[in-house]
C-alpha positions in Angstrom: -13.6 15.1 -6.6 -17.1 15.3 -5.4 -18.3 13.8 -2.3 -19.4 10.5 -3.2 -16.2 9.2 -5.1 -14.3 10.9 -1.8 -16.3 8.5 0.7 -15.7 5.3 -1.3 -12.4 4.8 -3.4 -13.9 1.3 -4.5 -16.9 2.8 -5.6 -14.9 5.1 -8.4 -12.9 2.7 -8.9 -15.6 0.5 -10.2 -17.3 3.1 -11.9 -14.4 3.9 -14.0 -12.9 0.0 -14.6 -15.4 -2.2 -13.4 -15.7 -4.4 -10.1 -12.6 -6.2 -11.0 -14.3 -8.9 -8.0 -16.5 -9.5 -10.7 -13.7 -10.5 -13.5 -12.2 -12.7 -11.0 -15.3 -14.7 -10.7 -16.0 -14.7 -14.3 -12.6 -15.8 -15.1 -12.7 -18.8 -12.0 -16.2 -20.4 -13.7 -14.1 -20.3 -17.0 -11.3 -22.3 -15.6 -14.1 -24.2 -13.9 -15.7 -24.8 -16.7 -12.7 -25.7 -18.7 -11.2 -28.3 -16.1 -14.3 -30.1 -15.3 -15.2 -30.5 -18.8 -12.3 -33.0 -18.7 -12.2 -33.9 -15.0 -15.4 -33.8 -13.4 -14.7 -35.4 -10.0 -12.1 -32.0 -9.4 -13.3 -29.1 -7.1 -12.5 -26.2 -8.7 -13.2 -22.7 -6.6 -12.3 -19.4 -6.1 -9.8 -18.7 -3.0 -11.4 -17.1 -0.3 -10.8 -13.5 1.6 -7.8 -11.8 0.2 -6.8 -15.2 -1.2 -9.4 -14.5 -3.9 -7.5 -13.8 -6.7 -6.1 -17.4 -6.9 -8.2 -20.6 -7.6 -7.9 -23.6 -5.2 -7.8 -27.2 -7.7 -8.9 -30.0 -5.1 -9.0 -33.7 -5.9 -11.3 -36.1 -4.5 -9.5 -38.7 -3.2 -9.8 -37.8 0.7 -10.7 -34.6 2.8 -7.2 -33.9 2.5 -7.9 -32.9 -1.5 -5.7 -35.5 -2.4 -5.8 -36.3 -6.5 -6.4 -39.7 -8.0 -4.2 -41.0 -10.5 -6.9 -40.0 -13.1 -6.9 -36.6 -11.9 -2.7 -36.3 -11.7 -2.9 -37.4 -15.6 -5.8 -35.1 -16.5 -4.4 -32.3 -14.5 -1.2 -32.5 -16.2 -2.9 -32.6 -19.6 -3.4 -28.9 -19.2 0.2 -28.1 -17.5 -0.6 -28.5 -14.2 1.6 -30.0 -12.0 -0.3 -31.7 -9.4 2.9 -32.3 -6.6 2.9 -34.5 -3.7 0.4 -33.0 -1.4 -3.0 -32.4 -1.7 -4.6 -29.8 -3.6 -3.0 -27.2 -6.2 -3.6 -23.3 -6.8 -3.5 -21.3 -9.6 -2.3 -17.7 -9.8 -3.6 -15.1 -11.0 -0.6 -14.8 -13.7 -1.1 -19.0 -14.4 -4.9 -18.2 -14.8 -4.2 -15.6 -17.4 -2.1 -18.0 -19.2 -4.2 -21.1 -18.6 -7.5 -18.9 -20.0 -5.5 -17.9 -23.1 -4.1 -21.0 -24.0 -7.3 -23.5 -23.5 -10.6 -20.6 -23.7 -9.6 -19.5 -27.3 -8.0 -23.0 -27.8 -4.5 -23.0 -28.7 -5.2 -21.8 -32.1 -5.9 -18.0 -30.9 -2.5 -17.2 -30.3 -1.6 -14.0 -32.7 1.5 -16.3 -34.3 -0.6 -19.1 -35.1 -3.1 -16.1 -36.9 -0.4 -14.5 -38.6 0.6 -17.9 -40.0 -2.4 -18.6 -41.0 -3.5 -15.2 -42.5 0.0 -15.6 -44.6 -1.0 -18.7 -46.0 -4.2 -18.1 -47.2 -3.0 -14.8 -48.5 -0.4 -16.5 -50.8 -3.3 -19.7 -51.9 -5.1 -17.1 -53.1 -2.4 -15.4 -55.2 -1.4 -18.7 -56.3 -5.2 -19.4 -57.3 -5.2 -15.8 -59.3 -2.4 -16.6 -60.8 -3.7 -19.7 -62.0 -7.2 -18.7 -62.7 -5.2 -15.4 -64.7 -3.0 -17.8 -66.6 -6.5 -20.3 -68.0 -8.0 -16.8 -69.2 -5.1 -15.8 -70.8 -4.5 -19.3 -72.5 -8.1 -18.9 -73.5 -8.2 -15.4 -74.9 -4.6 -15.9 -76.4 -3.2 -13.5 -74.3 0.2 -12.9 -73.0 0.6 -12.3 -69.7 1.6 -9.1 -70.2 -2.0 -8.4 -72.2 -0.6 -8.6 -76.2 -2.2 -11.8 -78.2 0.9 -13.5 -79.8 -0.4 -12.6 -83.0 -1.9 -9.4 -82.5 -3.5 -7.3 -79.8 -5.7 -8.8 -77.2 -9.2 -7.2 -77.7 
């Protein structure tokens, strides 16, 4: 280990996987962005100190971050439950599954792809099959390539 990486563990650390500090605030201003895009009048921010792996949701009914009824309903559009006191946080776990849910949309889940991917794979056999079947009834083919009176040239 040479001297600088032995001086400063968070130095290698970042060297090798990133200043994960840096993913935490990237991944706050996407929540950010996502919430307020529905509810604007929420304060959305990254905890402070140790605390900043989570995200604090504030409402803006009182200093107390108390939510309006508007924010209660808009907050619980995305699965949040808002509670009886003021203010909500999000974990780091509930931001992983908030950010794959609503920044990819719901549609980016690998079932909903798979699903997807299976039925456009049997429309287009279905629209082979058809297209295959109009040039055989053309040509006077079978399908297995003999014309019903003679061979298919």
């Amino acid at each position: 280990m040479n001297e600088a990486s032995s001086d400063c563990p968070l130095c290698w650390i970042e060297a090798h996987a990133g200043n994960p500090r840096n993913t935490i605030k990237q991944e706050t201003a996407k929540v950010r962005k996502i919430i307020k895009s529905r509810c604007p009048t929420l304060s959305v921010r990254m905890g402070l100190g140790t605390a900043r792996n989570f995200i604090d949701i504030l409402g803006s009914l009182d200093e107390f971050g108390r939510f309006t009824e508007a924010e209660k309903s808009c907050l619980k559009s995305f699965g949040i439950e808002t509670g009886l006191g003021g203010g909500v946080v999000m974990d780091w776990h509930d931001r992983e599954r908030f950010l794959k849910k609503y920044e990819g949309g719901s549609l980016a889940s690998e079932e909903v792809l798979s699903a997807v991917e299976a039925r456009l794979a049997m429309n287009l056999r279905k629209q082979v099959q058809k297209n295959l079947g109009e040039v055989f009834e053309l040509t006077g083919c079978t399908a297995v390539g003999i014309r019903r009176s003679q061979a298919c040239r």
